[in-house]
Backbone as CSV, one residue per row, in Angstrom:
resi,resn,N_x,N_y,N_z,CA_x,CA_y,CA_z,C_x,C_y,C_z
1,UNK,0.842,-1.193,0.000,0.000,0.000,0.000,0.881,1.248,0.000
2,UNK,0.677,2.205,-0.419,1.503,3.537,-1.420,1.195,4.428,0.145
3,UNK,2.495,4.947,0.670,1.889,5.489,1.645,2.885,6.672,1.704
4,UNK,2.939,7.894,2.264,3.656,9.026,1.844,3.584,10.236,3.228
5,UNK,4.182,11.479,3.482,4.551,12.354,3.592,3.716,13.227,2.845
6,UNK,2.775,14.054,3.142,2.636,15.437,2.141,2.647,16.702,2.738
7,UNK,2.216,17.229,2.177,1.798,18.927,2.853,0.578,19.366,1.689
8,UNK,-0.310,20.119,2.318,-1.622,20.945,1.669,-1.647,21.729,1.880
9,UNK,-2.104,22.983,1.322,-1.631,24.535,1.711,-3.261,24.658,2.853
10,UNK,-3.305,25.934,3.927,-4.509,25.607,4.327,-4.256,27.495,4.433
11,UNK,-5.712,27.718,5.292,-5.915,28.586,4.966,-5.792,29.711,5.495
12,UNK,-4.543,30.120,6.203,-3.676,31.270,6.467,-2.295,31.190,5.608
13,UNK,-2.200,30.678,4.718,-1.153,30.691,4.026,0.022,29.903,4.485
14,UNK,-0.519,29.036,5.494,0.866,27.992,5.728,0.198,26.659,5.094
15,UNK,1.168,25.702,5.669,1.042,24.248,5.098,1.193,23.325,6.154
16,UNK,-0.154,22.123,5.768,-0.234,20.939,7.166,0.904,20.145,6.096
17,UNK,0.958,19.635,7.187,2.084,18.421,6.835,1.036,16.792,7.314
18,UNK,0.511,16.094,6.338,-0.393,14.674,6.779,0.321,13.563,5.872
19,UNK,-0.145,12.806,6.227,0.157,11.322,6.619,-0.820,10.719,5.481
20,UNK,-0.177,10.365,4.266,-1.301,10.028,3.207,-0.847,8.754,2.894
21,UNK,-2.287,7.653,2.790,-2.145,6.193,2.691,-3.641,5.703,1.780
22,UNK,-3.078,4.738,0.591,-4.080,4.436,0.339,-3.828,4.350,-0.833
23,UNK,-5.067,4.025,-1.847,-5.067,4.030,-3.095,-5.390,5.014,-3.906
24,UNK,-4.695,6.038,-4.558,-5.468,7.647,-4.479,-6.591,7.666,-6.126
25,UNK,-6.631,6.213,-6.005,-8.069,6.069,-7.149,-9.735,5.768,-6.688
26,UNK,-9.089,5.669,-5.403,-10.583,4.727,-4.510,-11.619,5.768,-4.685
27,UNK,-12.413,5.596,-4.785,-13.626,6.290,-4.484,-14.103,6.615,-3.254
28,UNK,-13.456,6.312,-2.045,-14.209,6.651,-0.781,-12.623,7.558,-0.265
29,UNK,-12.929,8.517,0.323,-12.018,8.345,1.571,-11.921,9.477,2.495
30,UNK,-11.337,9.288,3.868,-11.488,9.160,5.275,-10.188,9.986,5.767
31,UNK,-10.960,11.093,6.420,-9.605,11.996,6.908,-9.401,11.156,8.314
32,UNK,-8.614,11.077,9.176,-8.291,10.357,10.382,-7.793,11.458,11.445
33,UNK,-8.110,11.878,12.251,-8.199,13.028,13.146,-7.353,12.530,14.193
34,UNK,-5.989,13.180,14.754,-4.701,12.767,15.890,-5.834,12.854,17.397
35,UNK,-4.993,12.170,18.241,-5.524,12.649,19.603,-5.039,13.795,19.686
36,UNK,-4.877,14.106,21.318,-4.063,15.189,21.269,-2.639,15.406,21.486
37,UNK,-2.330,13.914,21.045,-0.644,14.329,21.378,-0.312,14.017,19.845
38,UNK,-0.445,14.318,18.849,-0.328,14.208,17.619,-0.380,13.511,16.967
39,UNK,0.544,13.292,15.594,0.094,12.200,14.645,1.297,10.973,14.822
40,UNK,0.684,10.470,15.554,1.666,9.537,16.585,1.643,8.151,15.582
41,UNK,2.293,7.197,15.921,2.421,5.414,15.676,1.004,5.031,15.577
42,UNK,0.246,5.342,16.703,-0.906,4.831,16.660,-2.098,5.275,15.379
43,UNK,-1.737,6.900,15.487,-2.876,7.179,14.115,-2.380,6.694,12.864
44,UNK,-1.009,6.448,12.620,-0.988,6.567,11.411,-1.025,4.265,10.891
45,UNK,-0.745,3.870,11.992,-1.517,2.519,11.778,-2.918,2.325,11.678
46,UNK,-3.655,3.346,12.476,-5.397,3.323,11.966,-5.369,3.504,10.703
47,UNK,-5.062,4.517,10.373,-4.683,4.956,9.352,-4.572,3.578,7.833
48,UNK,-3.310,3.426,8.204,-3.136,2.155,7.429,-4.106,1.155,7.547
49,UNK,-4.843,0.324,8.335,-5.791,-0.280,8.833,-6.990,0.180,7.916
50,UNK,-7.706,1.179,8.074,-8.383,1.775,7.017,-8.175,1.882,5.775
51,UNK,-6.840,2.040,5.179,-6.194,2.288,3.770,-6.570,0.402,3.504
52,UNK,-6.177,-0.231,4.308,-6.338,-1.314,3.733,-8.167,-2.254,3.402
53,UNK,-8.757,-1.719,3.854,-10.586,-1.341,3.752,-10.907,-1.049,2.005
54,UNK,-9.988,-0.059,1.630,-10.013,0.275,0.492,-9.895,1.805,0.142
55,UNK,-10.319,2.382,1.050,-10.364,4.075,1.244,-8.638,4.885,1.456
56,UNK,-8.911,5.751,0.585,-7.726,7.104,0.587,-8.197,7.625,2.142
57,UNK,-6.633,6.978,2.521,-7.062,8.205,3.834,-5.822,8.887,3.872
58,UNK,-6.482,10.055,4.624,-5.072,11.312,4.991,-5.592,11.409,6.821
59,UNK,-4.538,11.720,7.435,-4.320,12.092,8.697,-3.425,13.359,8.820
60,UNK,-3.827,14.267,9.117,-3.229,15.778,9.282,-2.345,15.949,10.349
61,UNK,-1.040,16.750,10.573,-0.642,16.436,11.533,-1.400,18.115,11.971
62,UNK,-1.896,17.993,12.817,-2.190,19.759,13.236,-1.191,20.394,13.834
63,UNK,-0.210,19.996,14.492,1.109,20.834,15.098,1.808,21.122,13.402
64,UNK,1.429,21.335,12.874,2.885,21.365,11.468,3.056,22.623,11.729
65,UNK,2.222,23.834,12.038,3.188,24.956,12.076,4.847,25.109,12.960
66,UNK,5.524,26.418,12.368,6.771,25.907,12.500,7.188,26.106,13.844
67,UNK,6.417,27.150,14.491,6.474,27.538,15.864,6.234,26.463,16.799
68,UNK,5.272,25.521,16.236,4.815,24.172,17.256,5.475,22.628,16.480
69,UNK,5.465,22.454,15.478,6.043,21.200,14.907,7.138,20.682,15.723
70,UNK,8.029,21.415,16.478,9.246,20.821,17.490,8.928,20.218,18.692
71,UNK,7.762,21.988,18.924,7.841,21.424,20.805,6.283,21.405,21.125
72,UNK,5.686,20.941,20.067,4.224,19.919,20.405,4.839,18.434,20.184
73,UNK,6.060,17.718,21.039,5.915,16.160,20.753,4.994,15.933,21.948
74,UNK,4.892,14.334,21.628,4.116,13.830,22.997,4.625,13.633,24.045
75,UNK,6.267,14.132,24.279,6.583,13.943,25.516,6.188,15.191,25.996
76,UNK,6.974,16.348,25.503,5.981,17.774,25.878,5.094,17.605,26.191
77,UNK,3.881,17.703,25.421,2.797,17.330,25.787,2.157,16.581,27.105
78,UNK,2.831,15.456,27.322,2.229,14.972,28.605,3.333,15.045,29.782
79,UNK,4.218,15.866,29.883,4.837,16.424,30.759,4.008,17.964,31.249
80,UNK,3.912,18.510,30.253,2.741,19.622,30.469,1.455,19.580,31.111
81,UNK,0.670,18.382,30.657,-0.636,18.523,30.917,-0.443,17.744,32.435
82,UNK,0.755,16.988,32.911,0.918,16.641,34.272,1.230,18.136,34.951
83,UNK,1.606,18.586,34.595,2.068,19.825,35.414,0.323,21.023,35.639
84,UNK,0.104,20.722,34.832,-1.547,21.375,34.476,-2.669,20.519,35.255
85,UNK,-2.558,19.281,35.307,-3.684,18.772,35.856,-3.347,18.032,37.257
86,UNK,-1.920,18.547,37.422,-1.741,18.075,39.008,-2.447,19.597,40.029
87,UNK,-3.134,20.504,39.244,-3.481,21.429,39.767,-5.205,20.752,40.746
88,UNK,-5.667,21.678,41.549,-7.269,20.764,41.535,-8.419,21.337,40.816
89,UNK,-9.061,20.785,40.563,-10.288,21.374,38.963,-10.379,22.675,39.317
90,UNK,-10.740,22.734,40.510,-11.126,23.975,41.174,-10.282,24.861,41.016
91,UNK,-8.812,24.793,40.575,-8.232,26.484,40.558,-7.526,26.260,39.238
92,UNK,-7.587,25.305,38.551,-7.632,25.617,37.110,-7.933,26.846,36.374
93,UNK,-8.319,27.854,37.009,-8.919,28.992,36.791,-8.111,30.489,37.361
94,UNK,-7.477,30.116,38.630,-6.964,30.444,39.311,-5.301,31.269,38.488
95,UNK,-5.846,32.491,38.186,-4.426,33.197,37.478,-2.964,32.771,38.537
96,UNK,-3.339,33.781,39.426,-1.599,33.557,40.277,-1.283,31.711,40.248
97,UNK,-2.042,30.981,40.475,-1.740,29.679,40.674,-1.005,28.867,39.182
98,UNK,-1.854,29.652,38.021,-1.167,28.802,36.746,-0.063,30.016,36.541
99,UNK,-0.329,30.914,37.006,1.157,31.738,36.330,2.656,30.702,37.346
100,UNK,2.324,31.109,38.673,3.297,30.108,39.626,3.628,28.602,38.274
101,UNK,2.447,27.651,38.399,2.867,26.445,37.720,3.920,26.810,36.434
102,UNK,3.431,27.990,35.203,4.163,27.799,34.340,5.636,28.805,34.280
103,UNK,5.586,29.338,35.617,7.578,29.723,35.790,8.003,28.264,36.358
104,UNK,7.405,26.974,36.762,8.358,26.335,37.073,8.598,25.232,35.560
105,UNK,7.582,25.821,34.635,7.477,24.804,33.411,8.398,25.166,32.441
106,UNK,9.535,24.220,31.718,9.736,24.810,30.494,9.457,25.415,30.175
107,UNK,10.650,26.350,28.458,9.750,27.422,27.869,8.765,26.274,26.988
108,UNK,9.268,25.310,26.529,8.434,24.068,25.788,6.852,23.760,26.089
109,UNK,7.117,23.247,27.491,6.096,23.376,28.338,5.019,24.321,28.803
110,UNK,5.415,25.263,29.102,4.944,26.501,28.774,3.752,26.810,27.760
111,UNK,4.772,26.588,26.386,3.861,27.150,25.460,2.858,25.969,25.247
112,UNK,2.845,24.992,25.408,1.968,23.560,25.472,0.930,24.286,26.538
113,UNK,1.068,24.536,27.361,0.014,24.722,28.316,-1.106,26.063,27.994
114,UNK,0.392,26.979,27.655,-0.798,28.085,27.007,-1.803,27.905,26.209
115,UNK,-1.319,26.873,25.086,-2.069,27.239,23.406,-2.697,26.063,23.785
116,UNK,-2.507,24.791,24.897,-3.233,23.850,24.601,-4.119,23.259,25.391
117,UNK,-4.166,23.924,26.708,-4.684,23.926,27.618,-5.913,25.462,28.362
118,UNK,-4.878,26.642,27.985,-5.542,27.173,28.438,-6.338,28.017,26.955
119,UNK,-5.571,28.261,25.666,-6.119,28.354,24.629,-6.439,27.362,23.715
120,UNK,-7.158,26.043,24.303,-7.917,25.325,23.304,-9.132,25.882,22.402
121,UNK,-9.594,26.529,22.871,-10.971,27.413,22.192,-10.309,27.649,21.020
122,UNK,-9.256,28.463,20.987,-8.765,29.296,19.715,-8.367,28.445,18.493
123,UNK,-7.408,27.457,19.723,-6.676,25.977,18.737,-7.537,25.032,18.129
124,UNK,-7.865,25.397,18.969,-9.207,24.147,18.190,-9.965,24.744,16.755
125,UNK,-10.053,26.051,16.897,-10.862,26.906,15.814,-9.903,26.527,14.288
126,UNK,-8.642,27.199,14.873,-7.803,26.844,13.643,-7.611,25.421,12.693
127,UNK,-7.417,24.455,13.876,-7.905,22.964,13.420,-8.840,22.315,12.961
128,UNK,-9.854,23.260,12.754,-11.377,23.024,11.954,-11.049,23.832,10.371
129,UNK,-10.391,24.751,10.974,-10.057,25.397,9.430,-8.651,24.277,8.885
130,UNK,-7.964,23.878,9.533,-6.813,23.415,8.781,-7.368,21.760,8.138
131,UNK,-8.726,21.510,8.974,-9.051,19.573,8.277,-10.293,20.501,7.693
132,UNK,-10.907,21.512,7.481,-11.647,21.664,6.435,-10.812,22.081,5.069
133,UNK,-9.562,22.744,5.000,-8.844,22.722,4.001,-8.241,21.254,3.566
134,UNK,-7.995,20.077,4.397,-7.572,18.880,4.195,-9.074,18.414,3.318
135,UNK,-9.925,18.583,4.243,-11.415,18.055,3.028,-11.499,18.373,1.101
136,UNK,-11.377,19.579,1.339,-10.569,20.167,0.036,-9.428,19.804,-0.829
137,UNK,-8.786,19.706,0.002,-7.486,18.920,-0.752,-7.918,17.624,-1.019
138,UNK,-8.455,16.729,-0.575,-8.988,15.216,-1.370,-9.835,15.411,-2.226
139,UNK,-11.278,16.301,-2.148,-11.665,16.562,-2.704,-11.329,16.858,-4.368
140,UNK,-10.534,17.994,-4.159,-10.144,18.645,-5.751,-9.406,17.845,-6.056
141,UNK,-8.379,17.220,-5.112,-6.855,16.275,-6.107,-7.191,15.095,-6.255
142,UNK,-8.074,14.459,-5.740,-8.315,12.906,-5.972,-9.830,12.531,-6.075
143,UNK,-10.728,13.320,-6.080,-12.304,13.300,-6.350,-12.898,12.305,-5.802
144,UNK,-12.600,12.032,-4.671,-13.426,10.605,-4.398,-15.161,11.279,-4.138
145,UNK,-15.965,9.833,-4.245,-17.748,10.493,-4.441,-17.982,10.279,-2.717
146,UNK,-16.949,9.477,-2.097,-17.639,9.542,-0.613,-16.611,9.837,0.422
147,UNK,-16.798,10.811,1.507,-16.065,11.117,2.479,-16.094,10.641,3.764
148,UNK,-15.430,10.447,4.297,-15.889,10.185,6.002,-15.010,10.388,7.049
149,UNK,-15.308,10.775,8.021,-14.113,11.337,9.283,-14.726,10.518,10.450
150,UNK,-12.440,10.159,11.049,-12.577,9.832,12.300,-11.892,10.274,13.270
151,UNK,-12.338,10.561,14.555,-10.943,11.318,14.923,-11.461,10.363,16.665
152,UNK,-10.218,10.629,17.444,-9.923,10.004,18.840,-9.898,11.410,19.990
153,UNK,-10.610,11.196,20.648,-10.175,11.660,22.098,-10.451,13.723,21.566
154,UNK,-9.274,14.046,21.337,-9.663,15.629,20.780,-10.133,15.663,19.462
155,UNK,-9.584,14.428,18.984,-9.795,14.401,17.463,-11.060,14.129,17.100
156,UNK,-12.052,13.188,18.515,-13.183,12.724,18.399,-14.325,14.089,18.635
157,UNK,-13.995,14.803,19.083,-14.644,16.106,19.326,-14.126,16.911,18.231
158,UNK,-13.416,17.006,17.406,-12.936,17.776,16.136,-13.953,16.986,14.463
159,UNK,-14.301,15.631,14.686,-14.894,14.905,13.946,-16.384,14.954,13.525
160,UNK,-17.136,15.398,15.324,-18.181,15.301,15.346,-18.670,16.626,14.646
161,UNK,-17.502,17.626,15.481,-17.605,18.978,15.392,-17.866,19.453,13.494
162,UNK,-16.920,18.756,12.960,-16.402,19.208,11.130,-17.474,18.430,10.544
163,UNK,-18.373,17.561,11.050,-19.107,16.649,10.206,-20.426,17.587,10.405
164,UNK,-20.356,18.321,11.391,-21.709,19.634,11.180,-21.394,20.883,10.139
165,UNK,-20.311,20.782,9.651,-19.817,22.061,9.199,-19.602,21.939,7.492
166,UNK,-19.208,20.597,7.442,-19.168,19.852,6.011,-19.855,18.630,5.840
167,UNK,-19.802,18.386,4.322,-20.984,17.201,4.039,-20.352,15.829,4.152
168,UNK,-19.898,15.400,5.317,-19.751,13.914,5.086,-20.572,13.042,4.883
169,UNK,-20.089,11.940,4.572,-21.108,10.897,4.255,-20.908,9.983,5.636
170,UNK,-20.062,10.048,6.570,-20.320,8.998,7.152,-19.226,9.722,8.616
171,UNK,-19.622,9.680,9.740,-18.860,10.227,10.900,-18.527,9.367,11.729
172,UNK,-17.778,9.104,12.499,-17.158,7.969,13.875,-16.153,9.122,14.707
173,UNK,-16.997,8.480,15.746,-16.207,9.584,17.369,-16.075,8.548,18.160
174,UNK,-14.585,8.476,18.379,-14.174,7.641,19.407,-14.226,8.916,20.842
175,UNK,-14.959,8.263,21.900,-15.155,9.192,23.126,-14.604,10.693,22.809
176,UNK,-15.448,11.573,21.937,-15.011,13.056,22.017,-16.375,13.698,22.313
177,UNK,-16.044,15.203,22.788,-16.683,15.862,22.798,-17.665,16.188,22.449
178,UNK,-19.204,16.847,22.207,-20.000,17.544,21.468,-19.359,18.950,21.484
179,UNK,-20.183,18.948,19.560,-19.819,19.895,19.200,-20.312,21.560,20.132
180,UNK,-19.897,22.643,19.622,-19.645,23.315,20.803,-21.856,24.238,20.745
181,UNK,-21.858,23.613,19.453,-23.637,24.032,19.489,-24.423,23.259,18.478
182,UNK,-25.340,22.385,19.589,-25.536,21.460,19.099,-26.533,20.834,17.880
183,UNK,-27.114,22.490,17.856,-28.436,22.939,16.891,-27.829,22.637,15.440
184,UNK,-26.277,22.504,15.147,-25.392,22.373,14.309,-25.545,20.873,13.658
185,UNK,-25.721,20.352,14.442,-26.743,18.639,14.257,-27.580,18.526,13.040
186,UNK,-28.207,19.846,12.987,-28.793,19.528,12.259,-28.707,19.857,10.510
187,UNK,-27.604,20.153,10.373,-26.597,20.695,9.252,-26.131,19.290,8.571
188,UNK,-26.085,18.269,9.698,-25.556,17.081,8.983,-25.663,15.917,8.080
189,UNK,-24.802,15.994,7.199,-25.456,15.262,5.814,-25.107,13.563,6.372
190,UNK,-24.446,12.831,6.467,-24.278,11.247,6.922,-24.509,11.169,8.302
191,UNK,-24.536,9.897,8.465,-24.744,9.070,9.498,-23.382,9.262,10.783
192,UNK,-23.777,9.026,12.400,-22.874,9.189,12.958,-22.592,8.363,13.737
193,UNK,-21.681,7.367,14.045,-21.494,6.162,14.765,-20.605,7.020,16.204
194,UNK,-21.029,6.728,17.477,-20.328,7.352,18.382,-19.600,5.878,19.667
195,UNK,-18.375,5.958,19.871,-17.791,4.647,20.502,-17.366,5.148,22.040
196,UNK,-17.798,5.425,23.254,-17.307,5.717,24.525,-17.269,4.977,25.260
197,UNK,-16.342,5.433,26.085,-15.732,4.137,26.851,-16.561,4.828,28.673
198,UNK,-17.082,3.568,29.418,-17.914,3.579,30.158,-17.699,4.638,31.598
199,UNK,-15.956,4.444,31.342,-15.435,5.093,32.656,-15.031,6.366,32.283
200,UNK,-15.746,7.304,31.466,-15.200,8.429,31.236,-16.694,9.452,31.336
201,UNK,-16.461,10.161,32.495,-18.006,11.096,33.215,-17.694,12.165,31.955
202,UNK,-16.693,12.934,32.091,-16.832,14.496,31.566,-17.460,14.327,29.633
203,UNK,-16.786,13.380,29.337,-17.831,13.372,27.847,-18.372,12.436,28.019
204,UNK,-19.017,11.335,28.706,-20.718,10.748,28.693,-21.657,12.013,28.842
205,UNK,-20.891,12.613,29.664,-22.441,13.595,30.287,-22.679,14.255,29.268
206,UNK,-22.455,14.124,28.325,-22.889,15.070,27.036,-23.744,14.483,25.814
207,UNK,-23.704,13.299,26.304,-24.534,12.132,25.287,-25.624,12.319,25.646
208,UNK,-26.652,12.128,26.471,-27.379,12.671,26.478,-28.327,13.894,25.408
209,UNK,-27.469,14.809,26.207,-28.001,15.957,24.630,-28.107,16.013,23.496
210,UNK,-26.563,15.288,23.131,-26.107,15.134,21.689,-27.183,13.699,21.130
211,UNK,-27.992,13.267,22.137,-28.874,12.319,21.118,-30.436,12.751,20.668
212,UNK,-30.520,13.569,21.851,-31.087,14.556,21.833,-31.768,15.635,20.959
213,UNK,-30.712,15.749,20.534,-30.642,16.995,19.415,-30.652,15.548,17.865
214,UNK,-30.245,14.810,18.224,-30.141,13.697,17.025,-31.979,13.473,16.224
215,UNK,-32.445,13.132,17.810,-33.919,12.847,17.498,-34.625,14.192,17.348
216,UNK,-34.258,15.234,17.858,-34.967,16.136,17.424,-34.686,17.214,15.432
217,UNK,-33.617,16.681,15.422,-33.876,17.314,14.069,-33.605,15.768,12.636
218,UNK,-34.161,14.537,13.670,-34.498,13.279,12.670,-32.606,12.837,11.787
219,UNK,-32.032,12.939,12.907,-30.330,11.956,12.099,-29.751,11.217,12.654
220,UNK,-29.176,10.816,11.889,-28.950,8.873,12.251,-27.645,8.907,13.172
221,UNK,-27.926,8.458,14.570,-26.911,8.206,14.947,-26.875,6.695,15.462
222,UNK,-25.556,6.182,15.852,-25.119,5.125,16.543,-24.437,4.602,17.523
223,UNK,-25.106,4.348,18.517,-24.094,4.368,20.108,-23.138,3.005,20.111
224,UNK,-22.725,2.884,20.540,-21.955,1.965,21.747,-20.587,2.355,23.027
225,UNK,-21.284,2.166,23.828,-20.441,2.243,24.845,-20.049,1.060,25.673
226,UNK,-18.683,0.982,25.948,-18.010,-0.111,26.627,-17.874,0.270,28.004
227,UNK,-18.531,-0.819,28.426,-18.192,-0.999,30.232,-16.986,-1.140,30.772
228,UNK,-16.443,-0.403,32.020,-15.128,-0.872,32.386,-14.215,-0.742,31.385
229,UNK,-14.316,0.880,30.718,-13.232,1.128,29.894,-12.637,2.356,30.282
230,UNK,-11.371,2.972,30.244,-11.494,4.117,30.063,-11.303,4.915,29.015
231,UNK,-11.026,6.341,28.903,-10.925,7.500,27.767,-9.787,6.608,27.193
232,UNK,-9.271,6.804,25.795,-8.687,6.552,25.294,-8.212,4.812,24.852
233,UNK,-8.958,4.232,25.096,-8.910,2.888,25.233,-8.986,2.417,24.097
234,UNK,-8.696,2.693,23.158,-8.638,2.313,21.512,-6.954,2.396,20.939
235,UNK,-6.058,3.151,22.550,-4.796,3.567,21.936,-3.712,2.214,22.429
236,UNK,-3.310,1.181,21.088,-2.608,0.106,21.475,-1.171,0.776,22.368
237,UNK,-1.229,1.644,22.198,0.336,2.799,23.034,0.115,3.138,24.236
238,UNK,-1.319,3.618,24.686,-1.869,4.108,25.518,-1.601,2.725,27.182
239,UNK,-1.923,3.931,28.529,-2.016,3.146,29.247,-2.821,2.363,29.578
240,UNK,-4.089,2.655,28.954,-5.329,1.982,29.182,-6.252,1.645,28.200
241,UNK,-5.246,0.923,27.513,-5.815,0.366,26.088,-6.440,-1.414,26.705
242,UNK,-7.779,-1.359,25.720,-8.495,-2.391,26.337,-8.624,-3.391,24.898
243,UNK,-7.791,-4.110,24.830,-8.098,-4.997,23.324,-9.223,-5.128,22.976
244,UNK,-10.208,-6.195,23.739,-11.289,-6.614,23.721,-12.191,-5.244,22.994
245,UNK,-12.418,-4.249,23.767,-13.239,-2.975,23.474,-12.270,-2.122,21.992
246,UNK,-11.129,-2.708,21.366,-10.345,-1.421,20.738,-11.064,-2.616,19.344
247,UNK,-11.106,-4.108,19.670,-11.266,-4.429,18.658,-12.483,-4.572,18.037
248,UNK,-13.132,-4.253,18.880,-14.837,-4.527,18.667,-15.471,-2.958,18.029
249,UNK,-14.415,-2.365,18.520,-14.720,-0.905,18.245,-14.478,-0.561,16.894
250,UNK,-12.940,-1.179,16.214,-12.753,-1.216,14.995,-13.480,-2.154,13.912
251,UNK,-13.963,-2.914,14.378,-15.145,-3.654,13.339,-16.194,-2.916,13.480
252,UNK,-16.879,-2.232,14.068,-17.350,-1.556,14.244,-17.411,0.019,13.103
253,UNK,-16.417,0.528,13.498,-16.009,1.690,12.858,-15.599,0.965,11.112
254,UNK,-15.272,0.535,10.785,-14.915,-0.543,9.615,-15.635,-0.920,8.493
255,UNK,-17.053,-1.607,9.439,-18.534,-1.838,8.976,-19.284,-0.752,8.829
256,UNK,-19.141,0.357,9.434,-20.074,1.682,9.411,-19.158,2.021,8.201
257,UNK,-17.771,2.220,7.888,-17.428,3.167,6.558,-17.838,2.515,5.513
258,UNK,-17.923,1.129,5.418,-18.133,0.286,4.219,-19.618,0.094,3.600
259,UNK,-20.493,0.472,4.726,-21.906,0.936,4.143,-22.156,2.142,3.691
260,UNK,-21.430,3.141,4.627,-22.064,4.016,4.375,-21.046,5.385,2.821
261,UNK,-19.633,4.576,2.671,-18.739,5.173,2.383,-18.636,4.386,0.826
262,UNK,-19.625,2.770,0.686,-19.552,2.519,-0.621,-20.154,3.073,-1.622
């Protein structure tokens, strides 16, 4: 399988750098959305995993700008967000307390915490613009007739989020977020398969609504949630990767692109 390095121009005038696999004649294919520690081993074997289904997929790296491409790795990253979430929920908020945390943080660290912790709102905005320019780029260079997005953990809240905003044919959210308004639901052209893992409160509690809003403006969604799992449990890297639930999840996710993506 033909698998590559690219870059796509997006739309402030820089360039993502993604992870392109597949057959670039297929007729279907599937952007693949990073967690949040980037476009790691693990996405870009989903990745492949999918390419081998039959579908062009691309995976974006969203750190490619040049300011972050160094010091967004995943060790940064989860050296940071330990330093950030050894705080208590409660003063997460708390100026003097995160200014204190980030003089004892790297400058690395540091800027991880700023842009990614305490400016996710913003980051996140840009990353809807940089995989709606990736939509584009398959689009015009390789024309496939069916699209579909998956993304994990931030990526799963970036998936749900872009599949209100553009016309996919087919959506999968591994435990992410709802989108940030949910009336946006009803914008959506395909079907949405959603996979959460049982032991994770802060995005269950949002299912609810988000099915919510499903039945109220009549679109197809699809649950499953695994018992005795936690967040991220689909990541073979991860600490709390659950085979049983990662594999059931990927037949799962697999069978939903192949109906809905042929």
């Amino acid at each position: 399988m033909q698998e590559e390095m690219i870059e796509y121009p997006s739309f402030d005038g820089s360039t993502v750098k993604a992870f392109l696999v597949g057959d670039k004649g297929s007729k279907s294919a599937v952007i693949v959305i990073q967690e949040i520690w980037g476009l790691t081993n693990f996405i870009k074997n989903y990745s492949r995993k999918l390419s081998s289904q039959g579908h062009l997929v691309l995976a974006p790296h969203l750190y490619s700008r040049k300011e972050e491409y160094e010091t967004f790795s995943q060790e940064n990253i989860m050296m940071a967000m330990k330093l950030f979430f050894d705080l208590p929920p409660e003063k997460r908020g708390d100026k003097e307390l995160i200014n204190a945390t980030l003089e004892r943080a790297t400058p690395e660290q540091r800027e991880v915490i700023t842009k990614l912790m305490m400016g996710r709102g913003q980051l996140e905005e840009r990353m809807v613009k940089d995989l709606a320019m990736g939509y584009d780029f398959l689009k015009g260079k390789f024309k496939p007739s069916k699209m579909g997005v998956v993304g994990f953990c931030m990526g799963g809240g970036l998936s749900f989020r872009i599949s209100t905003q553009l016309p996919f044919d087919a959506t999968v959210v591994y435990y992410g977020a709802n989108p940030p308004n949910l009336d946006d639901i009803s914008k959506m052209k395909g079907p949405v398969l959603g996979l959460y893992a049982g032991e994770d409160p802060r995005i269950n509690a949002g299912i609810p609504d988000a099915v919510a809003h499903f039945v109220k403006f009549k679109k197809q969604i699809e649950l499953k949630l695994y018992p005795n799992t936690n967040h991220a449990f689909a990541n073979n890297d991860g600490s709390v990767y659950n085979k049983e639930a990662a594999d059931d999840a990927w037949e799962r996710a697999s069978s939903f692109f192949r109906r809905y993506l042929q």
